[in-house]
Structure formats: structure tokens, C-alpha cells
N, CA and C atoms as an extended XYZ file, in Angstrom:
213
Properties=species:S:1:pos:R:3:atomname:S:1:resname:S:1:resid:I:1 pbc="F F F"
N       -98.779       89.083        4.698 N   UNK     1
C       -98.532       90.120        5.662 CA  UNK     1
C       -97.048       90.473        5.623 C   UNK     1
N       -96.693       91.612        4.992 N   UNK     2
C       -95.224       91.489        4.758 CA  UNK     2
C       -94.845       93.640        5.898 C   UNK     2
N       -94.029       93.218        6.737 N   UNK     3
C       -93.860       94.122        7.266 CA  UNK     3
C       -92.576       94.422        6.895 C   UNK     3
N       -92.574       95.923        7.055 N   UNK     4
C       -90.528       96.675        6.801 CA  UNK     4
C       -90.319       96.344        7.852 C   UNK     4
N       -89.285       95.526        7.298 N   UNK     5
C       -88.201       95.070        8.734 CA  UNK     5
C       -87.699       96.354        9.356 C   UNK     5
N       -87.392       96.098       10.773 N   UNK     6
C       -86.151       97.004       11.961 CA  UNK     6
C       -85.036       96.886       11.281 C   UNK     6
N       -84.165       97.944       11.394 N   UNK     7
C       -82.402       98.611       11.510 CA  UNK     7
C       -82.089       97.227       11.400 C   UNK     7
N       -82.311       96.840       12.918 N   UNK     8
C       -81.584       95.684       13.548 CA  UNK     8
C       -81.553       94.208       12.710 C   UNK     8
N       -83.004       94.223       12.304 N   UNK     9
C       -82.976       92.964       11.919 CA  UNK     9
C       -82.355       92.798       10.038 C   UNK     9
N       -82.530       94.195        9.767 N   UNK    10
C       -81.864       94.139        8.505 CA  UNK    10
C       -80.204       94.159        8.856 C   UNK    10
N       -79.251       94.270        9.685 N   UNK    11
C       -78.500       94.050       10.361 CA  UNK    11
C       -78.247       92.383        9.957 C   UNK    11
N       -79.103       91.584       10.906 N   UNK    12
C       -78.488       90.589       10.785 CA  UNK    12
C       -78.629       89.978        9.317 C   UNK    12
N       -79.362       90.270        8.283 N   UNK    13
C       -79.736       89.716        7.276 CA  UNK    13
C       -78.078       90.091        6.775 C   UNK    13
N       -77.877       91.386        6.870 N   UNK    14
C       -76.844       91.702        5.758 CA  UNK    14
C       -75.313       90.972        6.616 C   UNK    14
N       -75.102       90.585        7.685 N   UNK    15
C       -74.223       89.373        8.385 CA  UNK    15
C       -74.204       88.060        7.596 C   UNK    15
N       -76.062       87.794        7.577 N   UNK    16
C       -75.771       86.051        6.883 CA  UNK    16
C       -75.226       86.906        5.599 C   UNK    16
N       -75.692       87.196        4.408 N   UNK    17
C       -75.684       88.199        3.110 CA  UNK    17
C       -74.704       87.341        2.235 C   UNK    17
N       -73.280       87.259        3.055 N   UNK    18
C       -72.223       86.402        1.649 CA  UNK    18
C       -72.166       84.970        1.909 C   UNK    18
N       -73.013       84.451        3.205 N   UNK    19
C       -73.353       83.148        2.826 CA  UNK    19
C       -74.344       82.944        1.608 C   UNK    19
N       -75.680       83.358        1.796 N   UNK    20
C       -76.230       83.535        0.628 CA  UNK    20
C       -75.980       83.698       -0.604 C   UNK    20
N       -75.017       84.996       -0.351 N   UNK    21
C       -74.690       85.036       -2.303 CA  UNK    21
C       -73.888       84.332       -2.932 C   UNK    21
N       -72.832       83.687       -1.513 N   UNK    22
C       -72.059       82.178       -2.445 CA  UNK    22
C       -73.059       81.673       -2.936 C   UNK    22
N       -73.886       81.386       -2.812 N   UNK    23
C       -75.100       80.396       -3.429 CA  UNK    23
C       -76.024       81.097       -4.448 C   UNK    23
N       -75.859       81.972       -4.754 N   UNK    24
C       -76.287       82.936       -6.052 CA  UNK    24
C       -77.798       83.784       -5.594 C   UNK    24
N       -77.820       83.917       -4.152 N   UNK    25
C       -78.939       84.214       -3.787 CA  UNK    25
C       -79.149       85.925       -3.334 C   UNK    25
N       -79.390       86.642       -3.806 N   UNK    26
C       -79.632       87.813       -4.295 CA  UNK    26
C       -80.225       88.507       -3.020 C   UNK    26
N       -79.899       90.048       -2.412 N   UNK    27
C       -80.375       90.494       -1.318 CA  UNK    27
C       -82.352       90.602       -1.073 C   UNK    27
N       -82.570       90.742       -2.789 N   UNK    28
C       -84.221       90.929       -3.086 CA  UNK    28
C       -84.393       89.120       -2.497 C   UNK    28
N       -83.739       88.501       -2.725 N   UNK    29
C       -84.721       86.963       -2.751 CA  UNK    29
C       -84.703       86.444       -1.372 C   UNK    29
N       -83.163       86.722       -1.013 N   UNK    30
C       -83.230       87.185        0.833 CA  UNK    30
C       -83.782       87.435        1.847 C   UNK    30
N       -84.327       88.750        1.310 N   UNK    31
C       -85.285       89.314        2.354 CA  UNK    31
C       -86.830       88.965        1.616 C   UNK    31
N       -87.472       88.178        0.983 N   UNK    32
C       -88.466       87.472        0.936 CA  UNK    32
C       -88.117       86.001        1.212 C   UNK    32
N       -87.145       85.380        1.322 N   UNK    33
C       -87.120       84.655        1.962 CA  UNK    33
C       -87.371       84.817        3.467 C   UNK    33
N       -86.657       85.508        4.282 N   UNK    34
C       -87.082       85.660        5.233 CA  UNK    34
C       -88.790       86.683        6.204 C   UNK    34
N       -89.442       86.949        4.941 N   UNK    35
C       -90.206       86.916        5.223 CA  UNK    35
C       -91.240       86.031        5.536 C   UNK    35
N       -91.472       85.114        4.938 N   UNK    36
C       -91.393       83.721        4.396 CA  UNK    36
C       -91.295       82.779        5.665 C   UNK    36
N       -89.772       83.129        5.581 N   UNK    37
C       -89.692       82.264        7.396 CA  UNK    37
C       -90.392       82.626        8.209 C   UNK    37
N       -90.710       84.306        8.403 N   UNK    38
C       -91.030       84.986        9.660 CA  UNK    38
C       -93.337       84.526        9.654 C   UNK    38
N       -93.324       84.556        8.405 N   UNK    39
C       -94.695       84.391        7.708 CA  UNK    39
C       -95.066       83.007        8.328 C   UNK    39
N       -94.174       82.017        8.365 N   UNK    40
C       -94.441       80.797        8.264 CA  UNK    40
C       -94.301       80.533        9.859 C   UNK    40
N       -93.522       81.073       11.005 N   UNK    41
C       -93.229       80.575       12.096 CA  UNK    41
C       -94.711       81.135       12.196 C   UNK    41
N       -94.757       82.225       12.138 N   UNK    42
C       -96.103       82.745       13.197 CA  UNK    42
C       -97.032       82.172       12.828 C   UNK    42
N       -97.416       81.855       11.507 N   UNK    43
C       -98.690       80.977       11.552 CA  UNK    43
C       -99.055       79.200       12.212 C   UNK    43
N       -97.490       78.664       12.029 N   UNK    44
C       -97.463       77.749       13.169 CA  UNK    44
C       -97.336       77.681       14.602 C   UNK    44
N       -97.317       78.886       14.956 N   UNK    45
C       -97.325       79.275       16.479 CA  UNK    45
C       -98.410       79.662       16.652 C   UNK    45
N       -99.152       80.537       16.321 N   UNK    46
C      -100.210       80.850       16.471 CA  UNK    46
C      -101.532       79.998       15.959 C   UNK    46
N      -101.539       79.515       14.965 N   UNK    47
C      -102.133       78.673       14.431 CA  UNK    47
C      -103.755       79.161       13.865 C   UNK    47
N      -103.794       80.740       13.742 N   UNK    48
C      -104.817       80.946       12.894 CA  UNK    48
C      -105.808       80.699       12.274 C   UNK    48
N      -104.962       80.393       10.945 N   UNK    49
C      -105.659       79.470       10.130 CA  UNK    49
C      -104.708       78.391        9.892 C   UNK    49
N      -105.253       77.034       10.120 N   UNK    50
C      -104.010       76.106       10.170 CA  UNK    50
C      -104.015       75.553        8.881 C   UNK    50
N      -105.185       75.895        8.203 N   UNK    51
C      -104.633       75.498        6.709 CA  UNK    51
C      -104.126       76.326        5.632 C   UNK    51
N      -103.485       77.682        6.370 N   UNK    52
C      -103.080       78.428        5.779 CA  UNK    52
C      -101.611       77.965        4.658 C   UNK    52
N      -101.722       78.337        3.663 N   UNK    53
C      -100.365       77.881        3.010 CA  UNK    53
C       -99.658       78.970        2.396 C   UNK    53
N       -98.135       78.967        3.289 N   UNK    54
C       -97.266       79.886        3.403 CA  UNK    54
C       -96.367       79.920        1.829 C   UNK    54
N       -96.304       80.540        0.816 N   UNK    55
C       -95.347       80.326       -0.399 CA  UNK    55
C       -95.109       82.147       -0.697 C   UNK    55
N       -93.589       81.944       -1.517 N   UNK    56
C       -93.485       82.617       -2.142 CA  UNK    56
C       -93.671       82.486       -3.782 C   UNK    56
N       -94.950       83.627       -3.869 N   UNK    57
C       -94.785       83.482       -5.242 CA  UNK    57
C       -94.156       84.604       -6.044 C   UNK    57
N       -93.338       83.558       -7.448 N   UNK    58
C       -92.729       83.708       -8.092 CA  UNK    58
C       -92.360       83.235       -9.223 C   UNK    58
N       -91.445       83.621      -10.677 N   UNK    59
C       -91.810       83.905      -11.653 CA  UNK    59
C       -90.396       82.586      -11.373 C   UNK    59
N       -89.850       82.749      -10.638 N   UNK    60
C       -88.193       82.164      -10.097 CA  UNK    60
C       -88.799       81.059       -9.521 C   UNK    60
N       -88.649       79.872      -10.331 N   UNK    61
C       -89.517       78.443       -9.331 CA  UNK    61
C       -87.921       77.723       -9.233 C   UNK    61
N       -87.074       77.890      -10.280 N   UNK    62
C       -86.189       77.310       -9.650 CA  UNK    62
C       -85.591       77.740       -8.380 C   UNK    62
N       -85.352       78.607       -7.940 N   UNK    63
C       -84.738       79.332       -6.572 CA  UNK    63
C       -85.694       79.483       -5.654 C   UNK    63
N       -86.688       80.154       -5.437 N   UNK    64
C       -87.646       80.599       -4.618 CA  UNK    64
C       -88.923       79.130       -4.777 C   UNK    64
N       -89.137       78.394       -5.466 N   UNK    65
C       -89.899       77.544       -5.570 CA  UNK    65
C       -89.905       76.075       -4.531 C   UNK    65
N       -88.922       76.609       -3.504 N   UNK    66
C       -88.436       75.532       -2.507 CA  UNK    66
C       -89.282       76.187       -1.339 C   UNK    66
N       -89.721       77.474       -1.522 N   UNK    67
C       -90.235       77.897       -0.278 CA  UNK    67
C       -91.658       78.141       -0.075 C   UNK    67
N       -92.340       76.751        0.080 N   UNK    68
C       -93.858       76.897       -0.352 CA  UNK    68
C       -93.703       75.477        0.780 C   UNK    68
N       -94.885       76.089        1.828 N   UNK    69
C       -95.159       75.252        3.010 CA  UNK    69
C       -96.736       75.325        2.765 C   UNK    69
N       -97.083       73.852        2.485 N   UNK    70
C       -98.342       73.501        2.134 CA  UNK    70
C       -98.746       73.275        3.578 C   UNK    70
N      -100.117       73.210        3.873 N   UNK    71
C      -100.681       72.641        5.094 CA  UNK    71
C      -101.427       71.179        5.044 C   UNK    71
């Protein structure tokens, strides 16, 4: 479920932005990361499907391959 973020919240993304890219992390991998986060809170809050498993997939397992929340 990937929604276009608000003004606002792309706002704060581009604030964190040069923490990230000290770390070689790219505005595209960014904002799927934080989808990711946003993907992953709500399904533990809500609890849906609780064996839902939250990952980004990608071709990039070294970088993005940290963000895979198994249930």
C-alpha cells in the first residue's frame, strides 16, 4: 500500500535527507524506506493480518535488504 506522501511530510524527509546521504543513502531509497516504516507501524497497530510480512523488495540487498520485518 504505498501512498504519495503530503508537502509536509516530504518536508520532513528532505530535513533528515543529509543525514542519510552521509551514509550513501539516496532520496529514491529514502522515501521507500519510509514507506516501509509507515507500512510496518500500521500493520502492527492495527494488526490486520498479523502475519503479514513487511519488506522492501529489491535488486539492492545490500542497502535496502535490512528492511524486511518477518512475522
Amino acid at each position: 500500500m504505498i501512498e504519495v506522501p503530503q508537502l509536509a511530510e516530504i518536508r520532513v524527509w528532505l530535513d533528515e535527507f543529509p543525514d542519510f546521504a552521509a551514509q550513501t543513502v539516496s532520496m529514491a531509497d529514502l522515501s521507500m524506506i519510509k514507506d516501509w516504516e509507515k507500512t510496518r507501524e500500521y500493520e502492527q497497530n492495527v494488526k490486520r493480518h498479523p502475519n503479514t510480512r513487511v519488506f522492501i523488495w529489491s535488486l539492492d540487498r545490500q542497502d535496502l535488504g535490512a528492511y524486511d520485518d518477518r512475522p
